[in-house]
C-alpha positions in Angstrom: -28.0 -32.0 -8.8 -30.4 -31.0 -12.0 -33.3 -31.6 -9.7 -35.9 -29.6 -8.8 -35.8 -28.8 -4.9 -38.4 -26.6 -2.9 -36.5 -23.8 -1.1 -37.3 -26.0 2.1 -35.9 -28.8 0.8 -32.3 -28.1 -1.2 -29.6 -29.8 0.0 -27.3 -28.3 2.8 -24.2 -28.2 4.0 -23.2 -29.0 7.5 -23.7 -25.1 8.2 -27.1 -25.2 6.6 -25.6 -23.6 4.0 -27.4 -24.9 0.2 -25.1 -26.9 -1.1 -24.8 -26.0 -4.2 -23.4 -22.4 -3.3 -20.3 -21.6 -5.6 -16.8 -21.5 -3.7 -15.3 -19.3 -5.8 -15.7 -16.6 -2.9 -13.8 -19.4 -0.2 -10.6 -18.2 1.3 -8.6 -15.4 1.4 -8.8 -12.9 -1.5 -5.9 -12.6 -3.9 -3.1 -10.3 -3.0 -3.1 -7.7 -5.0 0.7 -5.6 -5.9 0.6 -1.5 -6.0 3.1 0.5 -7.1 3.2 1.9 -3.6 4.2 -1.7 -2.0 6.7 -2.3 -4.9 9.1 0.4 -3.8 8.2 -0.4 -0.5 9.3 -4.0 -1.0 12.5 -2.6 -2.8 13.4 0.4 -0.1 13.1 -2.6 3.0 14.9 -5.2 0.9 18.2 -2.6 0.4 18.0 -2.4 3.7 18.8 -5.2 4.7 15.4 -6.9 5.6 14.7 -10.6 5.2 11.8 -11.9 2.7 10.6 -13.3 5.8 10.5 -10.0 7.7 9.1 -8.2 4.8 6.1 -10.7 4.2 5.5 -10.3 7.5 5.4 -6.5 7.9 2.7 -6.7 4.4 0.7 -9.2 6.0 1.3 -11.9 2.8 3.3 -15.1 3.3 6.9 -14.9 1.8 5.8 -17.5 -1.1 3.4 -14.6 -2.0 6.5 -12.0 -1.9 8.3 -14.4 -4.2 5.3 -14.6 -6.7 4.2 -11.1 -6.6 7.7 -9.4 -6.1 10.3 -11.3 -7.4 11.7 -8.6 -9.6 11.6 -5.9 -6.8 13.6 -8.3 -4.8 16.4 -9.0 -7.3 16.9 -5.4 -8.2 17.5 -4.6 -4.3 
C-alpha cells in the first residue's frame, strides 16, 4: 500500500470507506474507573448485589467489573 493513489482512486472498503483508515478508533471506548463508581461498586457489592447485577446497572460486562474492580469487590 506505498502507492501513490489519486483521491478518486484509493482503495475502499465495502462502506467506501479508504482502506487504509486506522482502526484504532473501532469499537467501544475503554471503560474508564472513577472514584465515584469504586464506592459505588463497593456500597452495592455489601449489599448483597451480584457482579452480574452490578455490571449491569454500570452498563460494562462483569469481565470488565472483574478487571477494573477486583479490589473493590474483595474488600466488600
Amino acid at each position: 500500500m506505498t502507492q501513490d493513489f489519486p483521491d478518486d482512486e484509493r482503495p475502499r472498503d465495502l462502506l467506501g470507506d479508504p482502506a487504509d483508515m486506522a482502526t484504532a478508533h473501532w469499537g467501544r471506548p475503554e471503560h474508564e474507573k472513577t472514584a465515584e463508581n469504586q464506592q459505588l461498586v463497593t456500597v452495592l457489592k455489601a449489599a448483597g448485589w451480584t457482579n452480574e447485577r452490578i455490571a449491569r446497572h454500570l452498563g460494562i460486562d462483569p469481565k470488565t467489573l472483574r478487571k477494573h474492580y477486583s479490589q473493590e469487590l474483595a474488600e466488600a
